[in-house]
Backbone as CSV, one residue per row, in Angstrom:
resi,resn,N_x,N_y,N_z,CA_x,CA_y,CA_z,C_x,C_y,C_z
1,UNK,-82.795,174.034,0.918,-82.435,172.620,0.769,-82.222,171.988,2.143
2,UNK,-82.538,170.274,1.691,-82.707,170.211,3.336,-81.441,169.463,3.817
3,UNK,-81.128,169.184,5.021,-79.637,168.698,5.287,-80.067,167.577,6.044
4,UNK,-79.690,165.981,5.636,-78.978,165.810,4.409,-79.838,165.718,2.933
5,UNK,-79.548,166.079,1.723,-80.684,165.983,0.542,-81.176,164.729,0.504
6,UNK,-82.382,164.786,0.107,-83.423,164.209,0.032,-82.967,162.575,-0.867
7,UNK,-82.463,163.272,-1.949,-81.966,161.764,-2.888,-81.450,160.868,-1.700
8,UNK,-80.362,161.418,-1.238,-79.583,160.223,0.037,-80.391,159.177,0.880
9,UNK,-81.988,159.764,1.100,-83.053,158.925,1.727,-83.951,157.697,0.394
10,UNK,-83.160,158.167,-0.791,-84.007,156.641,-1.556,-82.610,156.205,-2.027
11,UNK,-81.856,156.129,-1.829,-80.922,155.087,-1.803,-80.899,153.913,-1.182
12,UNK,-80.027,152.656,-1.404,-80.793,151.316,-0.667,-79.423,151.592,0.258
13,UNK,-80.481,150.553,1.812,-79.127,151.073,2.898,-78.045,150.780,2.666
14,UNK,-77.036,149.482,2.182,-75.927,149.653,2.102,-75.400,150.926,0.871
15,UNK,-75.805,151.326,-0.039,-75.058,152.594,-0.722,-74.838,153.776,0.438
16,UNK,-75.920,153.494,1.257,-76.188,154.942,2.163,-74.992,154.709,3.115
17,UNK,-74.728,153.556,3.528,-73.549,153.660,4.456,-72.530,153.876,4.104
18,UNK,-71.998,152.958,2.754,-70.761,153.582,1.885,-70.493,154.818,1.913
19,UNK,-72.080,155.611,1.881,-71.536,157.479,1.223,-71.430,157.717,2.698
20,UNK,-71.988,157.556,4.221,-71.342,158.179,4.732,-70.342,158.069,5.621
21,UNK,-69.883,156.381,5.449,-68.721,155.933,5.616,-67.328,156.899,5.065
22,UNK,-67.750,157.110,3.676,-66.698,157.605,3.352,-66.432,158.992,3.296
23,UNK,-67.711,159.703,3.649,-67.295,161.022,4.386,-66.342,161.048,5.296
24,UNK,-67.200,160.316,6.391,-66.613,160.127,7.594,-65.060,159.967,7.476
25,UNK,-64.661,158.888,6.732,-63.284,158.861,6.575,-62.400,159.540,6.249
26,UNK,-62.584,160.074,5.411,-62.266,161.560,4.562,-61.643,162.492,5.584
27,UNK,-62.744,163.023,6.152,-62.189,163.618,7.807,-61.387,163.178,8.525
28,UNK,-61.333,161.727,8.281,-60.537,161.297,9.325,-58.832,161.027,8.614
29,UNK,-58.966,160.697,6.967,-58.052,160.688,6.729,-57.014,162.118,6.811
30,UNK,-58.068,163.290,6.252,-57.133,164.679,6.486,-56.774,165.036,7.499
31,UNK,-57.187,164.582,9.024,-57.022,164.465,10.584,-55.848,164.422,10.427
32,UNK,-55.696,162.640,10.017,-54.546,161.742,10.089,-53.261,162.437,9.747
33,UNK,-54.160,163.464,8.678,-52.443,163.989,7.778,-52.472,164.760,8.267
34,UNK,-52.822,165.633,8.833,-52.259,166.829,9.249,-51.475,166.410,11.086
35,UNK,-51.773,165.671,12.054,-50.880,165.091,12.449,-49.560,163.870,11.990
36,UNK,-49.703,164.103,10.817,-48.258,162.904,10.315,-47.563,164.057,9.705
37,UNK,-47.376,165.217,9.097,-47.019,166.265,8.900,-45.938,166.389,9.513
38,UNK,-44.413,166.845,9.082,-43.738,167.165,10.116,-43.510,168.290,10.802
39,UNK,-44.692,169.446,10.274,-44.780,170.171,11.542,-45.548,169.643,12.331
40,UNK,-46.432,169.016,12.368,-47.220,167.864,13.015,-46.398,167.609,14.283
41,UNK,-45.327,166.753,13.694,-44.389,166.279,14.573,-44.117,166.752,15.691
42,UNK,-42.846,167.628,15.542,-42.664,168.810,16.433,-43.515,169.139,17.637
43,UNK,-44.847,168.982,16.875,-45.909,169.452,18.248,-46.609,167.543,18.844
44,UNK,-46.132,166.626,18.231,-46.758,165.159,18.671,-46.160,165.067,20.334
45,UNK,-45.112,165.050,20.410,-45.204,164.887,22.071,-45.826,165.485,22.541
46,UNK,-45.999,166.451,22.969,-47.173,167.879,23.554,-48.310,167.110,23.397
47,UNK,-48.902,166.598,21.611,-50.497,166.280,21.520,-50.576,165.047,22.176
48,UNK,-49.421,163.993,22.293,-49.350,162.953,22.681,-49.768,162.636,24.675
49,UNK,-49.590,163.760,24.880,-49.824,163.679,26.285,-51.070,164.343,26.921
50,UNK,-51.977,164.388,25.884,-53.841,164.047,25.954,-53.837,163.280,26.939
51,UNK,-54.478,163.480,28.273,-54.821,161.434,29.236,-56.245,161.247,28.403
52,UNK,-55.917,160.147,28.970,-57.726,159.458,28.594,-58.563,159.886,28.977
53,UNK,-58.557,160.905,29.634,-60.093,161.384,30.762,-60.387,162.319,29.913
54,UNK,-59.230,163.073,29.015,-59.844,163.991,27.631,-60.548,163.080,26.529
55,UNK,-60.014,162.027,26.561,-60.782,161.338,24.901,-61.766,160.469,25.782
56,UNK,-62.080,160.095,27.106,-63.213,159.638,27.526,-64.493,160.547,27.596
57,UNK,-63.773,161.681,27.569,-65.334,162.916,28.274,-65.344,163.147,27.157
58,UNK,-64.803,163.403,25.810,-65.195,163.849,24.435,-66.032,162.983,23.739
59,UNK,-65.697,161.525,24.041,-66.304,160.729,23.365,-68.097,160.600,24.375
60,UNK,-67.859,160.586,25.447,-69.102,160.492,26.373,-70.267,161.508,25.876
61,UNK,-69.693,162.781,25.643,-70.297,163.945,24.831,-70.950,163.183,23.606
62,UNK,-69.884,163.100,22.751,-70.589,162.529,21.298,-71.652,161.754,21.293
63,UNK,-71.352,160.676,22.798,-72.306,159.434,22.504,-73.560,159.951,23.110
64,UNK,-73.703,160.566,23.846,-75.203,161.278,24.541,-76.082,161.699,23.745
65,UNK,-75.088,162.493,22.702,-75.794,163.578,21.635,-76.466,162.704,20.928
66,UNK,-75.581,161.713,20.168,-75.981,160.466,19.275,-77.347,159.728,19.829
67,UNK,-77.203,159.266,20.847,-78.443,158.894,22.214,-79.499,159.071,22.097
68,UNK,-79.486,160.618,22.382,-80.472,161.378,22.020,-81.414,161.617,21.172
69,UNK,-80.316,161.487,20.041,-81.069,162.032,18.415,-80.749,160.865,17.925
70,UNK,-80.924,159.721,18.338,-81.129,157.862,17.741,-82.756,157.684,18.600
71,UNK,-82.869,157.950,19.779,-83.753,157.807,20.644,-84.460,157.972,19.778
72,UNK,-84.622,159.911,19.522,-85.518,160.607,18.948,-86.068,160.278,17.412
73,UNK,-85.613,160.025,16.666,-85.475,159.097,15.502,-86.731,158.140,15.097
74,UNK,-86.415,157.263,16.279,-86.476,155.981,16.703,-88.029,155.981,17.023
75,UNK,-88.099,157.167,18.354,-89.277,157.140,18.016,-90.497,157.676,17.222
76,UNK,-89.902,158.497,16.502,-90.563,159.110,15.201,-90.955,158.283,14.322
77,UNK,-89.719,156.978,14.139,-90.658,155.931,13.473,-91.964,155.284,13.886
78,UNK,-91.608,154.863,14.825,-92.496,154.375,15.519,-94.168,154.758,15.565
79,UNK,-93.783,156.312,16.005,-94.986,157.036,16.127,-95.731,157.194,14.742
80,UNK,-94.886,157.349,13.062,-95.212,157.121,11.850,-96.121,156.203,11.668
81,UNK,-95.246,154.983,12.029,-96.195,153.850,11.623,-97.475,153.527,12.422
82,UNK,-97.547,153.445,13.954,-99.019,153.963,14.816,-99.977,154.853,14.023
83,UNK,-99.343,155.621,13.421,-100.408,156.602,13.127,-100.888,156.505,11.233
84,UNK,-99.985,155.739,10.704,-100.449,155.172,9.596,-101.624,153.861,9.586
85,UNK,-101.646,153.483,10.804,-101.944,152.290,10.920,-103.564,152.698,11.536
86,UNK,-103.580,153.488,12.348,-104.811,154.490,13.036,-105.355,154.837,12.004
87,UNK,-104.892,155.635,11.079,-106.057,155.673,10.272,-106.436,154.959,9.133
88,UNK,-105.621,154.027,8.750,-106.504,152.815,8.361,-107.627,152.216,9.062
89,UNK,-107.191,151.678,10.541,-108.092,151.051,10.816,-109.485,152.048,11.275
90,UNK,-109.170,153.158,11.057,-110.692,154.184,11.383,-111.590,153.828,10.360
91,UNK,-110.748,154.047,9.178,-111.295,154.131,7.785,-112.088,152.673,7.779
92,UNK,-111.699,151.840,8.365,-111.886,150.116,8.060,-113.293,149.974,9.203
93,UNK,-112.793,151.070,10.328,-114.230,150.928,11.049,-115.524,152.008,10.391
94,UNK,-115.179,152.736,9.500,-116.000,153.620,8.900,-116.806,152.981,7.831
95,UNK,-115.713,151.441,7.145,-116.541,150.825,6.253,-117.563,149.589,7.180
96,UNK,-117.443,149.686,7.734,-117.925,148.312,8.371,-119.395,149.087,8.554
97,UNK,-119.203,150.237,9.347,-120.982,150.592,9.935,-121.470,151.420,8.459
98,UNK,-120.715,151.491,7.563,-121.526,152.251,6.047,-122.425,150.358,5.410
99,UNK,-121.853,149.328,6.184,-122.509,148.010,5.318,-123.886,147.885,5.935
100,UNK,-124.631,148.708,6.420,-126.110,149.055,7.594,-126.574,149.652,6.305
101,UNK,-125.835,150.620,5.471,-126.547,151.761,4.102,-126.517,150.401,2.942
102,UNK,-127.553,150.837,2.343,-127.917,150.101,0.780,-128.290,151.212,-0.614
103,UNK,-127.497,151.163,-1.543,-128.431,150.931,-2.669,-127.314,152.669,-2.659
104,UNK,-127.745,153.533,-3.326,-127.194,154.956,-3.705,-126.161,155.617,-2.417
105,UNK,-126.931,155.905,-1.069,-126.385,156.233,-0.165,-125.244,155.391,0.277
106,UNK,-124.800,154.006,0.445,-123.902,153.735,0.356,-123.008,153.675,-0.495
107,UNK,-123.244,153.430,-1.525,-122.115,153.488,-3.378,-121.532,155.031,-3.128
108,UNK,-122.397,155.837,-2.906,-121.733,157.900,-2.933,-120.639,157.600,-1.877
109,UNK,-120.862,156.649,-0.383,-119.925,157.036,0.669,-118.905,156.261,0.268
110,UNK,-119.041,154.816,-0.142,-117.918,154.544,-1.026,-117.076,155.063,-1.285
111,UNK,-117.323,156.317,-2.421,-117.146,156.555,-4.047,-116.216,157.367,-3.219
112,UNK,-116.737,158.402,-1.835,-115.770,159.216,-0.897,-115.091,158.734,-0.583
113,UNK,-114.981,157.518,-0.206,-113.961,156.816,0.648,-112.858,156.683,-0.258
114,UNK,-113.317,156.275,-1.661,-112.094,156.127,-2.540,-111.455,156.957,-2.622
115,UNK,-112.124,158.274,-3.111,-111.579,159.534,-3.393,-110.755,160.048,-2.130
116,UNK,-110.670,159.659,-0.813,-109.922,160.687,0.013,-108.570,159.246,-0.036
117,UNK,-108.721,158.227,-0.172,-107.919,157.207,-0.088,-106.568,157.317,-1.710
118,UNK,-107.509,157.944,-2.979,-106.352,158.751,-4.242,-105.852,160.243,-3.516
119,UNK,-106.973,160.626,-2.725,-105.994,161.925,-2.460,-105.307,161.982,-1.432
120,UNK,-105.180,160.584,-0.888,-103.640,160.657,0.151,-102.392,160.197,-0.494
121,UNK,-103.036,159.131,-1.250,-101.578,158.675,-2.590,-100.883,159.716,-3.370
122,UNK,-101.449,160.874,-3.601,-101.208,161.771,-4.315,-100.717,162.801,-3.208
123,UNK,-100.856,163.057,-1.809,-100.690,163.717,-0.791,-98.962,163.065,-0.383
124,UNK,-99.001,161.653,-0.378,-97.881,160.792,0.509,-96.716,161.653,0.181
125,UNK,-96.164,161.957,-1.445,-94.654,162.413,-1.786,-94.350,163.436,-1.460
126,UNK,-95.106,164.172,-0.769,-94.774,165.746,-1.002,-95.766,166.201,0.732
127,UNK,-95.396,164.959,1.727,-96.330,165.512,3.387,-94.674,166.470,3.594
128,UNK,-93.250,165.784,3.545,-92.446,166.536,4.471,-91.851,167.468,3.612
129,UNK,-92.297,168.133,2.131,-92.012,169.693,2.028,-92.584,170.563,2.663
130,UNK,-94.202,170.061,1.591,-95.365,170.764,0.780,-96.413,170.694,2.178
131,UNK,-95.968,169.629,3.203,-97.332,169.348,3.899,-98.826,169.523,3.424
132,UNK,-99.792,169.412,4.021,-100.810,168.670,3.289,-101.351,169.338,1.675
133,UNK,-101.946,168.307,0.871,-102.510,168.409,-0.018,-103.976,169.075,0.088
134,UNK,-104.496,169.868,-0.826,-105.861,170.419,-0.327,-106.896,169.691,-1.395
135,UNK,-106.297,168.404,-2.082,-107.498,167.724,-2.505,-107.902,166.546,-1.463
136,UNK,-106.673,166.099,-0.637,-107.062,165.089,0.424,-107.588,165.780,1.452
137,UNK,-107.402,167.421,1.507,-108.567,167.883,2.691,-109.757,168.204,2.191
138,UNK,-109.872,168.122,0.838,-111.512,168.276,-0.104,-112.044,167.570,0.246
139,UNK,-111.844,166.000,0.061,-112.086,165.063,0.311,-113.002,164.205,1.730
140,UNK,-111.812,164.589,2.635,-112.312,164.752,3.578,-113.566,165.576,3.947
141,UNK,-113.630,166.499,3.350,-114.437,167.982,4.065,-115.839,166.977,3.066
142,UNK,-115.786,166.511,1.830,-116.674,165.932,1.637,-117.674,164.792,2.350
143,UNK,-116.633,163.857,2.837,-117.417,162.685,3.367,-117.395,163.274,4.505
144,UNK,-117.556,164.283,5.538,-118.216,165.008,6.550,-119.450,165.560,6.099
145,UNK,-119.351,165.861,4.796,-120.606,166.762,4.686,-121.787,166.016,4.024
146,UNK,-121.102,164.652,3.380,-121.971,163.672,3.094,-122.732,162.904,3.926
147,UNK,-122.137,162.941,5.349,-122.228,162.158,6.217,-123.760,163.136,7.500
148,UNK,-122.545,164.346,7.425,-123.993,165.289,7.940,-125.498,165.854,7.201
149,UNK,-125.199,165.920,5.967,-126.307,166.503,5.762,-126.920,164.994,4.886
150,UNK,-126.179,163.719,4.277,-127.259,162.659,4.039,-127.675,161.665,4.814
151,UNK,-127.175,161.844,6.005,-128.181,160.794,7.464,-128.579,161.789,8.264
152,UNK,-128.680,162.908,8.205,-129.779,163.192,8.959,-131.155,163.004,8.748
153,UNK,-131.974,162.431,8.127,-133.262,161.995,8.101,-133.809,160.412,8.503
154,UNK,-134.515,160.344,9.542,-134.979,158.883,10.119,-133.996,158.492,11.244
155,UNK,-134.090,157.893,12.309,-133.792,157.593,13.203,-132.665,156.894,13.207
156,UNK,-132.791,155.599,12.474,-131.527,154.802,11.654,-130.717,156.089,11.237
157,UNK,-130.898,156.425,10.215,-129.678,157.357,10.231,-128.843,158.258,11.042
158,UNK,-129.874,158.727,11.938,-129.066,159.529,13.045,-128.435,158.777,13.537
159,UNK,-128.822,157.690,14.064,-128.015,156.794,14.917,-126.495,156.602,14.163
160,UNK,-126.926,156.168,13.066,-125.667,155.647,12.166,-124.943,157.009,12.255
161,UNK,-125.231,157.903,12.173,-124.399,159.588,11.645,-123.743,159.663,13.145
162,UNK,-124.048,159.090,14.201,-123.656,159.420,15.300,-122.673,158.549,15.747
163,UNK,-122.336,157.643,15.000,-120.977,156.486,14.897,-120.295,156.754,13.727
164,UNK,-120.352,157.230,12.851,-119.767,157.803,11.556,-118.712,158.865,12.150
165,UNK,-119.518,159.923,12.635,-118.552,161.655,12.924,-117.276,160.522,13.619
166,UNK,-117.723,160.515,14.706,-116.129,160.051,15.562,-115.072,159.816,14.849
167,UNK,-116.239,158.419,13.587,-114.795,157.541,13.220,-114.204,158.792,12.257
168,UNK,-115.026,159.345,11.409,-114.596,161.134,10.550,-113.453,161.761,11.581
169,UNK,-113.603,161.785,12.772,-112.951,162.555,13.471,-111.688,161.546,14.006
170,UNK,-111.286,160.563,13.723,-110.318,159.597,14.192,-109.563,159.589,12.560
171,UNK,-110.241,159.529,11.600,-109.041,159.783,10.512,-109.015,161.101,10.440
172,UNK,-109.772,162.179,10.781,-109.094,163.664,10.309,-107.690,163.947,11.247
173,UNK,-107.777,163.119,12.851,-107.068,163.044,13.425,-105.252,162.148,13.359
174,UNK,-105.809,161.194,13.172,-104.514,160.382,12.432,-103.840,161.109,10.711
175,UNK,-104.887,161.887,10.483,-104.109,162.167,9.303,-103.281,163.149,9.426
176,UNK,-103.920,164.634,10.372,-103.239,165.751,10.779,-101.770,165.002,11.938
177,UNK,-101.699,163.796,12.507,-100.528,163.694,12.999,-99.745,162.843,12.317
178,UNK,-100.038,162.352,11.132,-99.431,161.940,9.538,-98.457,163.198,9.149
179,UNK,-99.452,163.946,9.033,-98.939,165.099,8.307,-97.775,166.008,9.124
180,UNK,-98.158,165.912,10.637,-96.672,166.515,11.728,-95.712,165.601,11.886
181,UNK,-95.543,164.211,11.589,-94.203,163.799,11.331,-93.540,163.961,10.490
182,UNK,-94.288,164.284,9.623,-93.639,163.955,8.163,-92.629,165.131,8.022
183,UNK,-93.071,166.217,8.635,-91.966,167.413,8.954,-91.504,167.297,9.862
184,UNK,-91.148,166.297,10.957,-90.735,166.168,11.921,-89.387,165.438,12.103
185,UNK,-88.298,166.131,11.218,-86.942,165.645,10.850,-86.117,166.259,11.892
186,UNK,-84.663,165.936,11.796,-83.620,166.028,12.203,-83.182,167.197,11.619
187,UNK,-82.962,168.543,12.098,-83.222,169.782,11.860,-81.099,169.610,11.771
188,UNK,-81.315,171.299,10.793,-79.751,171.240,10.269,-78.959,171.961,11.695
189,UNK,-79.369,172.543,12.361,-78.826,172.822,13.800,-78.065,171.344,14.172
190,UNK,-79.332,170.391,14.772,-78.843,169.054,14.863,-77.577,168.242,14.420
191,UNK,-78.161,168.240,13.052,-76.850,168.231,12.561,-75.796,168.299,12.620
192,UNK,-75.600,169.784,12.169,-74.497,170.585,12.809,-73.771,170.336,14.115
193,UNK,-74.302,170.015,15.139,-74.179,169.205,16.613,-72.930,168.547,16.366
194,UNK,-74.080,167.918,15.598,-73.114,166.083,15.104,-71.796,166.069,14.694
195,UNK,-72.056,166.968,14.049,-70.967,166.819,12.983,-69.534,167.677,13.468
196,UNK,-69.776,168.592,14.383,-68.808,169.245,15.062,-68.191,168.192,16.171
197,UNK,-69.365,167.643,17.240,-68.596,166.980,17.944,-68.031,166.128,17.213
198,UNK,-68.442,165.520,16.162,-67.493,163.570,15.365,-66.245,164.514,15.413
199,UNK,-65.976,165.514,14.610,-64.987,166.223,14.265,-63.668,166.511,15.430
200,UNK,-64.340,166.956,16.663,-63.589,166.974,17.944,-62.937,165.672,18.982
201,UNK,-63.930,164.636,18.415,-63.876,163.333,18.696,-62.762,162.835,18.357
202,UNK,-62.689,163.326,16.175,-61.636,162.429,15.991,-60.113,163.326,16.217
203,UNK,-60.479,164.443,16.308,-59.148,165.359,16.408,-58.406,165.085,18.049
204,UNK,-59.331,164.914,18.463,-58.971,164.201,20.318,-58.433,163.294,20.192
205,UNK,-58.984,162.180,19.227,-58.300,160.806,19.243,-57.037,160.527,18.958
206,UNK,-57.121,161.877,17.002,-55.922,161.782,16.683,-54.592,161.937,17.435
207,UNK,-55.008,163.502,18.359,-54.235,164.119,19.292,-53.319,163.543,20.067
208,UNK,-54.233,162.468,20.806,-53.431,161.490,21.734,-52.849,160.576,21.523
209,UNK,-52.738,159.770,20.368,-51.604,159.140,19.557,-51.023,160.057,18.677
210,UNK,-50.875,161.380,18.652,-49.888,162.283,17.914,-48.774,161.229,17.902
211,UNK,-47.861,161.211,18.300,-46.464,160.484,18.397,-46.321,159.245,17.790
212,UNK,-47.652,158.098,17.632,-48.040,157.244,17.519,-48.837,156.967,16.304
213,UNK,-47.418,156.535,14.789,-48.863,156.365,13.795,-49.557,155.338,13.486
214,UNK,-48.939,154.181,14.023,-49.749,153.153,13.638,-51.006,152.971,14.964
215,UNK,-50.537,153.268,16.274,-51.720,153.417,16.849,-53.106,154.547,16.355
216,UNK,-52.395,155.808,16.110,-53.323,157.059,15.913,-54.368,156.287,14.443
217,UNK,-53.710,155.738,13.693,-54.666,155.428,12.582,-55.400,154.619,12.890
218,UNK,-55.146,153.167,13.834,-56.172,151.876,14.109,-57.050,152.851,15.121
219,UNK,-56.972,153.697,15.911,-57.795,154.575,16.331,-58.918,154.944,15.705
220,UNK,-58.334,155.936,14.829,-59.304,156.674,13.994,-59.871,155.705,13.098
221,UNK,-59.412,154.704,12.650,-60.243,153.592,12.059,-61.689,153.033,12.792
222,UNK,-61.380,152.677,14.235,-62.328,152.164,14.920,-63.357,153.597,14.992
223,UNK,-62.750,154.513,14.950,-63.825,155.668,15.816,-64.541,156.294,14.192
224,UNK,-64.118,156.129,13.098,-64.706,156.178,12.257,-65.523,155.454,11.516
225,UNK,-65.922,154.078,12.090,-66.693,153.056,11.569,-67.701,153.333,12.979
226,UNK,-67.374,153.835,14.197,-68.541,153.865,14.977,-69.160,155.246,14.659
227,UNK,-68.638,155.977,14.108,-69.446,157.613,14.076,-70.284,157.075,12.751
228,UNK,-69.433,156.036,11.674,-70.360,156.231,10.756,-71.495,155.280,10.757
229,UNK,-71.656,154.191,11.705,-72.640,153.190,12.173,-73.853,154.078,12.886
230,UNK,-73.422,154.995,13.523,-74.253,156.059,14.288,-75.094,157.212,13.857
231,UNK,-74.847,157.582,12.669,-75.232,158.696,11.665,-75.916,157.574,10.654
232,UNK,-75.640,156.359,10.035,-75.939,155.340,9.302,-77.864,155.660,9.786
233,UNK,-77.792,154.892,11.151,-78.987,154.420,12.290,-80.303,155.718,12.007
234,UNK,-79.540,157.648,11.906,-80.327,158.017,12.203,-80.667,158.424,10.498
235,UNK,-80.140,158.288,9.704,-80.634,158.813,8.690,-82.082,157.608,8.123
236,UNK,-81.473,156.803,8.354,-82.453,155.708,8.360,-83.359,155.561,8.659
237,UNK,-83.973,156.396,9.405,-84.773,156.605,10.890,-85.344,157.715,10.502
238,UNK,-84.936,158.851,9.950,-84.960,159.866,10.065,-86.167,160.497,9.602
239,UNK,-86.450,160.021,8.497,-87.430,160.637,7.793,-88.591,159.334,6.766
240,UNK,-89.581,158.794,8.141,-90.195,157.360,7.468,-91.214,157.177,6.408
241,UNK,-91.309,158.794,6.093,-92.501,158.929,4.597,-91.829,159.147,3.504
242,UNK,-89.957,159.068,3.295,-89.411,159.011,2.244,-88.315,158.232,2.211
243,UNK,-87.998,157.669,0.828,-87.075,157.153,0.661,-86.958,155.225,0.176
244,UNK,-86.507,154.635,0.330,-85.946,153.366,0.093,-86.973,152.400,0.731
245,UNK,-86.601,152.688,1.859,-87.433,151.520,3.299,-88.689,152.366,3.746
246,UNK,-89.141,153.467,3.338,-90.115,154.472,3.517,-91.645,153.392,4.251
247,UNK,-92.604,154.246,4.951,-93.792,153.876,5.113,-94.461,153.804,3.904
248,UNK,-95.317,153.099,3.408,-96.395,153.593,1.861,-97.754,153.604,2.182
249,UNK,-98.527,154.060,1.453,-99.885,154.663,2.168,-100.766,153.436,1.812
250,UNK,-99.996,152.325,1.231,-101.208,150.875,1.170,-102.207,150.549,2.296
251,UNK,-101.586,150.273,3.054,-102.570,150.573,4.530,-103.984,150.994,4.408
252,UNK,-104.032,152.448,4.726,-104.821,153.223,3.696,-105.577,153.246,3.113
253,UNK,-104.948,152.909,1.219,-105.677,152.576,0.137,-106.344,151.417,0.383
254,UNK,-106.070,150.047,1.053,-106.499,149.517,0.729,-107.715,149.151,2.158
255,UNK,-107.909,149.795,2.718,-108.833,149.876,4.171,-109.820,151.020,3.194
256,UNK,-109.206,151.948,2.501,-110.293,153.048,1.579,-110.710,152.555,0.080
257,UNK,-110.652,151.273,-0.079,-110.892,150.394,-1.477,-110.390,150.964,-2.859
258,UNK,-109.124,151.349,-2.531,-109.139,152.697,-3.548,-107.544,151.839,-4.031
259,UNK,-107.197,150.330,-3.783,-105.778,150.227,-4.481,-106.056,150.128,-6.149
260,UNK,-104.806,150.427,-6.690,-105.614,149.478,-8.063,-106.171,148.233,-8.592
């Protein structure tokens, strides 16, 4: 199972922040109590005399990490949608030089085009388990082989077969780096990162208003609406072929004439 489950990514964003708003808090509320405790107490002057250069370098930590793996995220989307968009427009330059073919030979490359354009729709739900589908690589392997062995005869055709492969080779290409984002998540190590430093973050925070409860709580209030604004960003981010706000393979279908 993957961390965080999968349902949490088709939720609409504000539910998603609620749930991990209120994780977040959770932690922060049992923090809270276990320094308001009166063995707590006892030890609050001691925790109380944290300086700031401890809850500045803890928090500096957190925010790097966060940085990092928002950056990284960030540009995973990015790179998603480039590469959704690449092979549409291959596909869109693949139809343009098939409008040179008439009559049977063009209707068959069509008929391919549709067919690899259902077997990416049917490929899209299941790129970041299952990774690829082997009817959208049938598919493919077809309109290569349609392409090589029915223009090779007459000059026109070679020519044409010799602007065809590339664009063949610009969606086999955009699709195989379709298919490496889509597994290209925020690994449970990562995670784990995260979730240790928030944890040290808020126990630092708590620490240094030990003595102090109405400060120690407006603390942990603020530092728990920024850890959970920050984890919010990457789940969001995280994984752009599933979920709510997800990429969809229209693009695609409809550059491969294949919407409904």
């Amino acid at each position: 199972m993957r961390v965080p489950p999968d349902v949490l990514f088709t939720l609409p964003g504000p539910l998603v922040f609620a749930i991990i708003f209120g994780v977040v808090a959770s932690v922060a509320l049992l923090i809270n109590g276990v320094f308001g405790r009166k063995a707590g107490k006892h030890a609050g002057v001691e925790f109380s005399k944290i300086n700031t250069g401890v809850v500045s370098v803890s928090g500096a930590v957190f925010g790097l990490a966060m940085t990092f793996l928002v950056n990284t995220v960030w540009n995973t989307q990015d790179q998603a949608n480039d590469t959704v968009n690449a092979e549409a427009r291959a596909i869109r330059v693949m139809d343009v030089y098939m409008e040179s073919l008439t009559g049977p030979e063009h209707d068959g490359l069509a008929r391919l085009l549709a067919d690899y354009g259902h077997a990416v729709a049917v490929e899209w739900d299941a790129m970041g388990t299952e990774g690829e589908d082997m009817a959208a690589e049938h598919a493919l392997r077809n309109l290569y082989a349609a392409v090589i062995k029915g223009l090779s005869q007459g000059d026109q055709n070679r020519t044409l077969q010799q602007r065809l492969l590339p664009t063949l080779d610009a969606i086999s290409a955009a699709r195989q780096q379709r298919l490496s984002i889509a597994q290209n998540y925020v690994s449970s190590s990562q995670w784990l990162l995260v979730t240790v430093l928030a944890i040290v973050l808020l126990c630092i925070v708590a620490g240094s208003h030990a003595d102090f409860p109405l400060a120690r709580r407006t603390s942990l209030t603020g530092v728990t609406f920024a850890i959970s604004i920050l984890l919010f960003v990457i789940v969001m981010h995280d994984r752009p072929f599933l979920g709510y706000d997800a990429l969809t393979p229209e693009p695609i279908l409809a550059a491969a004439g294949a919407l409904p």
